[in-house]
C-alpha positions, 0 to 999 in steps of 0.5 A, a space after each residue: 889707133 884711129 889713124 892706124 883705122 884708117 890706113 888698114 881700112 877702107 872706111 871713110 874719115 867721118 866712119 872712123 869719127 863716128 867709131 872713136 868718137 871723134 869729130 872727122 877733122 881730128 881723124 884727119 889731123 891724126 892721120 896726116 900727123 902718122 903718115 910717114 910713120 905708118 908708111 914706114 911701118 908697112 914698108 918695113 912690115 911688107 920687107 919683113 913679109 918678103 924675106 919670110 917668104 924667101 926663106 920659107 920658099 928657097 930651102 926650109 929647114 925642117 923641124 925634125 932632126 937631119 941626118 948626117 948626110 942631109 946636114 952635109 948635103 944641106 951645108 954644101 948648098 949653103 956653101 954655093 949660095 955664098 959663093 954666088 952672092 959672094 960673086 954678084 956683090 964682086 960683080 956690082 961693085 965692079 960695075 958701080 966703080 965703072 959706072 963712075 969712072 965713066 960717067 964721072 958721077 959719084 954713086 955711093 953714098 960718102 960716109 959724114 953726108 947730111 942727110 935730107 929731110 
């Protein structure tokens, strides 16, 4: 909660100390000690944000009962947006296979890797 202050704020360590009653040192130590994981929150919170707004901005379906017709029409659209990504995921796969080939490097990720920390 106080480290979470700090990061949603613009307060300073010592403000936030005063707020929780807690000396700034602690604030410091806690927010050092949350950072990766509000960082990651806030990745994963503004990813969340961003797929909302695509889906709300590219075709929003409407709360009232569709036509037959509109639903075709709707599933046609739908349709077309598949094949093309579809296409596109062909395409840079197609473009990462070149990329190794020529360049004799390895860009994807092999499966059993260690991952650093």
């Amino acid at each position: 909660m106080v480290a979470k202050s700090y990061y949603t704020s613009d307060k300073s360590l010592v403000r936030i100390g005063k707020e929780f009653t807690v000396k700034p040192s602690t604030v410091y130590n806690w927010v050092q000690r949350y950072k990766v994981e509000f960082s990651q929150e806030k990745s994963i919170q503004q990813e969340i944000t961003t797929f909302s707004s695509v889906l709300n901005t590219d075709a929003p379906v409407k709360k009232k009962k569709m036509t037959s017709e509109q639903l075709k029409q709707r599933n046609l659209e739908l349709e077309s947006q598949l094949k093309e990504e579809q296409i596109r995921s062909i395409t840079l796969n197609q473009m990462i296979d070149m990329a190794e080939q020529e360049l004799n490097i390895s860009i994807r990720k092999k499966s059993g890797a260690k991952q650093s920390r």
